[in-house]
Residue frames as a rotation matrix with the C-alpha (Angstrom) as fourth column:
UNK 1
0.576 0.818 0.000 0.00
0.818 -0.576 0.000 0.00
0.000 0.000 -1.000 0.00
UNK 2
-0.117 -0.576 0.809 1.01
0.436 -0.761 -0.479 3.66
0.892 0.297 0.341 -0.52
UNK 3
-0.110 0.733 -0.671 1.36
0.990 0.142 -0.008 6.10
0.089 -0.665 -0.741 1.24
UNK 4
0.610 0.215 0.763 0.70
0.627 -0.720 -0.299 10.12
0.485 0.660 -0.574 0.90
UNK 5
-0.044 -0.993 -0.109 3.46
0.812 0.028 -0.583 11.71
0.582 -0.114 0.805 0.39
UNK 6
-0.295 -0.179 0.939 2.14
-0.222 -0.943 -0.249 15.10
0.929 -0.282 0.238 2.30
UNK 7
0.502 0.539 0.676 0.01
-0.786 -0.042 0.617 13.55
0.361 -0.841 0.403 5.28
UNK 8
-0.741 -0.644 0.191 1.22
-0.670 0.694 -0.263 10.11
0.037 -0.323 -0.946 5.53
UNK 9
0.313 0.945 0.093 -1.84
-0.823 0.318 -0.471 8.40
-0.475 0.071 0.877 5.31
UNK 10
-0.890 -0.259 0.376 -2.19
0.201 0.515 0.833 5.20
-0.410 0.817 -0.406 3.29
UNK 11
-0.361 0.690 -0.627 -4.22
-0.923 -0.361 0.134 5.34
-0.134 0.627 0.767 0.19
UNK 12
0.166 0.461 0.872 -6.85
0.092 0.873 -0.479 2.59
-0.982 0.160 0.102 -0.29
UNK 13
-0.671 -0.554 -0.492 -6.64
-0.510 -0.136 0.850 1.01
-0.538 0.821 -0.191 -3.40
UNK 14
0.059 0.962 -0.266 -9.19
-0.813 -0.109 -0.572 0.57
-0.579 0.250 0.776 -5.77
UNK 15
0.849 0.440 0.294 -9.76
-0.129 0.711 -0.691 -2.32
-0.513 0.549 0.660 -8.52
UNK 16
0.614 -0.775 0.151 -6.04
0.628 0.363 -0.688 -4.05
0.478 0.518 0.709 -10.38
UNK 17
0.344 -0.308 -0.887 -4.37
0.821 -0.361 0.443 -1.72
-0.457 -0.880 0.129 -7.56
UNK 18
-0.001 -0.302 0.953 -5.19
0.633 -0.738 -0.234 1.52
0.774 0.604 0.192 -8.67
UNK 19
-0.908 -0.045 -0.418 -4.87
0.390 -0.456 -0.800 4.30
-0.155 -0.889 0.431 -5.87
UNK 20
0.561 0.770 0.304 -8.07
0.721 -0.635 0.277 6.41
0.406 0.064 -0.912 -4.94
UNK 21
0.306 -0.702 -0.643 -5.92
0.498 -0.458 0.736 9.17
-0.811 -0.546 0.210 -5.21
UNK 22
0.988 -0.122 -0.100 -3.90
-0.111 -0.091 -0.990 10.94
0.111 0.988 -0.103 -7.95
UNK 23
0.146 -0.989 0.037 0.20
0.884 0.147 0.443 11.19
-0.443 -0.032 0.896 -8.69
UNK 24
0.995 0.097 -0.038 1.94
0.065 -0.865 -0.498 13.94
-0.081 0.492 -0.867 -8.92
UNK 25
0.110 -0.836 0.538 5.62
0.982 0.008 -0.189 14.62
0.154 0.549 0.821 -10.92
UNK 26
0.163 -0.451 -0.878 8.12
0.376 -0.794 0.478 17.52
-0.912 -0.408 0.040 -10.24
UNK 27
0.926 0.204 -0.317 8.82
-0.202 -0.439 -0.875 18.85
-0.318 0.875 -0.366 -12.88
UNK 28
0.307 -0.910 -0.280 11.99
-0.880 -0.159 -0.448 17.60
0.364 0.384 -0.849 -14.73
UNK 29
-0.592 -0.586 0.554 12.54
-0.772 0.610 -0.179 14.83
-0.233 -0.533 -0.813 -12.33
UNK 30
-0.442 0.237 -0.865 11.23
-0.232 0.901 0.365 10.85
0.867 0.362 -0.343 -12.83
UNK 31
-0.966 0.142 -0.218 10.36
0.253 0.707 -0.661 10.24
0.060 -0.693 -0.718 -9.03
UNK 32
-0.436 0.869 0.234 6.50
-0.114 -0.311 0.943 10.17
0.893 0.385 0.234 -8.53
UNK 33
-0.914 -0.353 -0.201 4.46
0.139 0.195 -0.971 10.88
0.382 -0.915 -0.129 -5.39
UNK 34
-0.438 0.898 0.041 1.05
0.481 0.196 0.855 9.77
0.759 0.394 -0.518 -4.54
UNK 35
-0.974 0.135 0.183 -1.32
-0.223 -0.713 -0.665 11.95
0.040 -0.688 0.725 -2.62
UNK 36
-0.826 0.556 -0.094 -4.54
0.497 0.640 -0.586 11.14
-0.266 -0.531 -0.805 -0.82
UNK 37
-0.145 0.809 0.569 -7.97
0.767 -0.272 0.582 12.05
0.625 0.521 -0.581 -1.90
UNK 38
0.471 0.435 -0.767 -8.67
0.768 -0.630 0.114 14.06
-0.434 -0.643 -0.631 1.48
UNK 39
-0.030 -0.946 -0.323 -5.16
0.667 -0.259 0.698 15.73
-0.744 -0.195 0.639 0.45
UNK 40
-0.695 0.014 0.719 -5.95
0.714 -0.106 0.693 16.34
0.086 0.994 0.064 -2.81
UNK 41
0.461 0.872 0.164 -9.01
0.801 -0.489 0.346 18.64
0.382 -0.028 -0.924 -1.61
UNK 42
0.475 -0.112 -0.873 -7.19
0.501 -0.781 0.373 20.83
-0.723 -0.614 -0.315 0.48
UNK 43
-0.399 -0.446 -0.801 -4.73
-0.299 -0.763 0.574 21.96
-0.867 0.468 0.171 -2.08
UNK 44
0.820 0.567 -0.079 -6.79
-0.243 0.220 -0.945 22.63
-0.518 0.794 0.318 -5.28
UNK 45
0.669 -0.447 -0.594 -3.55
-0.742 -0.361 -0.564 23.21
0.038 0.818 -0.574 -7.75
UNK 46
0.776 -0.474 -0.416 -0.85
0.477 0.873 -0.104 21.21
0.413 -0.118 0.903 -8.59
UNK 47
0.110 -0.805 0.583 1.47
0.023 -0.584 -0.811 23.53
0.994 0.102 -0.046 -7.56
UNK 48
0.357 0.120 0.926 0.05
-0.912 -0.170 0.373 24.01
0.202 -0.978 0.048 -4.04
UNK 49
0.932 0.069 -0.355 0.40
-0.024 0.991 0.131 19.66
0.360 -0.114 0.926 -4.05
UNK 50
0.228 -0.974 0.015 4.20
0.564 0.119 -0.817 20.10
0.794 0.195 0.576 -4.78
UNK 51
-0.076 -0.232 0.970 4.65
-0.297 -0.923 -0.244 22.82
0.952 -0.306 0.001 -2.20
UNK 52
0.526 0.284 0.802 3.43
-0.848 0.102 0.520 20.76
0.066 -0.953 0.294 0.60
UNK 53
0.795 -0.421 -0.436 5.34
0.358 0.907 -0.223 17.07
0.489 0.021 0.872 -0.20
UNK 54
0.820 -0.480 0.311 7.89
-0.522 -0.406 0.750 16.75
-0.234 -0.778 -0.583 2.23
């Protein structure tokens, strides 16, 4: 199981383990980092997403 990369949470995972969640990519870089649905409400943008990953 994941888990989100701003709260720590794990993400449940939905049908052929997909996340109920989304992924989100710096820019330039390959490493990807999933974030939790709750998560995903608070910060609308993707920018705001990136800004909080620790």
């Amino acid at each position: 199981m994941a888990k989100c990369a701003i709260c720590g949470k794990k993400i449940a995972e939905l049908f052929l383990e997909k996340l109920k969640g989304t992924i989100v990519k710096k820019p330039g870089k390959s490493k990807q980092y999933p974030v939790c649905f709750e998560c995903q409400k608070k910060f609308k943008s993707n920018e705001e997403l990136l800004k909080e990953i620790k």
